[in-house]
Kinemage of the C-alpha trace (Angstrom):
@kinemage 1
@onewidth
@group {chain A} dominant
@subgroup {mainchain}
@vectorlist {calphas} color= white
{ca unk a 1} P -20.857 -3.257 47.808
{ca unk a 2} L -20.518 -6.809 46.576
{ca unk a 3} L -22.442 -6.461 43.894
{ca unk a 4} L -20.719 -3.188 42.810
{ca unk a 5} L -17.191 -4.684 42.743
{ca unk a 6} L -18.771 -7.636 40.470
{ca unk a 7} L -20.591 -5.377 38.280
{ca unk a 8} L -17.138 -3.186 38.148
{ca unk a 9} L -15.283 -6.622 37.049
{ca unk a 10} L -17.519 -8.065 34.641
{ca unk a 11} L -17.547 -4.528 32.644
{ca unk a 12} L -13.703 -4.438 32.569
{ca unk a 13} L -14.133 -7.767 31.229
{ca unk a 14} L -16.082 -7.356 28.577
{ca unk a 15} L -14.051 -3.975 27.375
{ca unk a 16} L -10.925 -6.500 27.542
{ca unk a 17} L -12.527 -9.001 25.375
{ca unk a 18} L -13.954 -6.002 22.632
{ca unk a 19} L -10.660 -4.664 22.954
{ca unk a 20} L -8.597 -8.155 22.244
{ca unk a 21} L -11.441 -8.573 19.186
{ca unk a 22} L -10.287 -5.201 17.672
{ca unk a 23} L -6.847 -5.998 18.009
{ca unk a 24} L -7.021 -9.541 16.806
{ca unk a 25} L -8.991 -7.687 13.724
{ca unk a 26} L -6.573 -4.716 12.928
{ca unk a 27} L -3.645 -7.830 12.734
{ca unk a 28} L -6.086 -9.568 9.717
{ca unk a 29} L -6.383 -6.767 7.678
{ca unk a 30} L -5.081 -7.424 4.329
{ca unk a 31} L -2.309 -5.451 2.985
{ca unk a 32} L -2.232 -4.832 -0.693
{ca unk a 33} L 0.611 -4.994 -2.278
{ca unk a 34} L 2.342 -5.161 -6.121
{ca unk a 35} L 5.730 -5.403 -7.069
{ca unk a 36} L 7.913 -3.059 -9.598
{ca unk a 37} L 10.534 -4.281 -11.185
{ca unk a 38} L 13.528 -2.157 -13.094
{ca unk a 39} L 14.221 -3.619 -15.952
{ca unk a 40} L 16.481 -0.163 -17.008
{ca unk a 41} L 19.823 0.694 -15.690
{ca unk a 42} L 19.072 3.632 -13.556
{ca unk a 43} L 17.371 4.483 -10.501
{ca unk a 44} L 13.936 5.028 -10.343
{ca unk a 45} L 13.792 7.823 -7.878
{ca unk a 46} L 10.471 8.553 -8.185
{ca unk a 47} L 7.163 6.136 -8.933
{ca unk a 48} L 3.998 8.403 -10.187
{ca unk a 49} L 0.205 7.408 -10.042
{ca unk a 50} L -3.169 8.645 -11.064
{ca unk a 51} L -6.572 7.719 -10.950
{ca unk a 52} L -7.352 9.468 -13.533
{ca unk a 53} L -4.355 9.332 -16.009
{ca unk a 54} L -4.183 13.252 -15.498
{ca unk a 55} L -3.398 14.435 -12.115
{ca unk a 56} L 0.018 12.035 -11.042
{ca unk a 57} L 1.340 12.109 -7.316
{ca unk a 58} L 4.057 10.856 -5.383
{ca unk a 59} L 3.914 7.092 -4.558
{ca unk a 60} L 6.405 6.471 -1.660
{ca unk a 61} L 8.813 3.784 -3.026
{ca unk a 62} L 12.089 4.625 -0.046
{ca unk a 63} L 14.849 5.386 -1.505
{ca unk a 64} L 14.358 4.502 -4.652
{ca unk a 65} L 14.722 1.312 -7.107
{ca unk a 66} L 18.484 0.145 -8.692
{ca unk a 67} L 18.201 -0.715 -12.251
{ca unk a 68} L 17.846 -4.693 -12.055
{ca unk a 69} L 16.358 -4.749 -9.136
{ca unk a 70} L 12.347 -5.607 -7.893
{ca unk a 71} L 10.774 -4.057 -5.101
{ca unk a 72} L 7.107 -5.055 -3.184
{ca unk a 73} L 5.441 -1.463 -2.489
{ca unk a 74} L 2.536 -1.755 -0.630
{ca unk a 75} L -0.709 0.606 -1.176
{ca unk a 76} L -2.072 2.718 1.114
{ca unk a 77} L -5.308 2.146 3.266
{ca unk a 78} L -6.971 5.207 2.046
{ca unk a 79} L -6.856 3.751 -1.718
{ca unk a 80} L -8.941 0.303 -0.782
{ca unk a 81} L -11.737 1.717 -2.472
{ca unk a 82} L -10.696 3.184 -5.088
{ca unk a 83} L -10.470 1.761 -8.898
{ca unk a 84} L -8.799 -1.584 -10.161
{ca unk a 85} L -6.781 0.468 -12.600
{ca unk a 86} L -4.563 2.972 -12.060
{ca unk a 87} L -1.722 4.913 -14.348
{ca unk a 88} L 1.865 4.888 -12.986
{ca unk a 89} L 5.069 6.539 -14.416
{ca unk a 90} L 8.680 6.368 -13.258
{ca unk a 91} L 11.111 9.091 -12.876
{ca unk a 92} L 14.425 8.107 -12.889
{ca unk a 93} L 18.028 9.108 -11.517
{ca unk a 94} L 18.695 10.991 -14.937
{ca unk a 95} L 15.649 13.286 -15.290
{ca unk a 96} L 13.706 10.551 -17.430
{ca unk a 97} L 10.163 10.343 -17.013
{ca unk a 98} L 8.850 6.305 -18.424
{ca unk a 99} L 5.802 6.813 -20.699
{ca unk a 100} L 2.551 6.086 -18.466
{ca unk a 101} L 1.208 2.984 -18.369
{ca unk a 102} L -1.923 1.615 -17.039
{ca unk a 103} L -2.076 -1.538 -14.522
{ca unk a 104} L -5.212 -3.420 -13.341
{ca unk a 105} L -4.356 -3.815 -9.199
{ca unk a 106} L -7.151 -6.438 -8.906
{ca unk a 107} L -5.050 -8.321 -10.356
{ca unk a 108} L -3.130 -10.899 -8.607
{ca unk a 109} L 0.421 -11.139 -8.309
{ca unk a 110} L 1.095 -8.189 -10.217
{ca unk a 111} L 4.377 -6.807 -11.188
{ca unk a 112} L 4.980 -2.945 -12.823
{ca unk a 113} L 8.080 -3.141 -15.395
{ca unk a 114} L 9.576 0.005 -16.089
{ca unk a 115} L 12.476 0.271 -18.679
């Protein structure tokens, strides 16, 4: 019976320590993020991005981005493998649409300007 209790204790131990590991992991990842700054007077209201330069979707930027202001968006986990450069295009609060552009995200410290 002795040895069952122990046996009992020392697995719950060892899930607790895998289980602190996996935590203590998941708070390391690395978040990527890039900044996009407004340099127009309107709203952006709407950021677009593609892969592929053809086929643009939604990139969740809030409620939007005043015209002056810079905002740090940060990419989603399911893009981590995906290309270094990527085509963007903002939509702003008077039906505008910015020309795209193409950034290089493995860059560092990189900021999107939108006029």
């Amino acid at each position: 019976m002795l040895k069952k209790k122990f046996g009992r204790i020392t697995l719950l131990t060892c899930a607790l320590v895998l289980m602190s590991f996996a935590a203590s992991y998941a708070h390391t990842q690395v978040s990527y993020t890039f900044k996009v700054h407004n340099k127009s007077k309107n709203k952006i209201v709407k950021l677009l991005a593609s892969e592929d330069g053809k086929a643009y979707a939604k990139f969740d930027i809030g409620d939007g981005i005043a015209g002056g202001e810079t905002a740090t968006l940060e990419w989603d986990k399911s893009t981590d493998n995906g290309n270094c450069e990527w085509h963007f295009k903002a939509v702003f609060d008077d039906a505008e649409e910015s020309e795209p552009a193409t950034f290089d995200f493995c860059e560092k410290n990189l900021v999107l300007e939108f006029n």
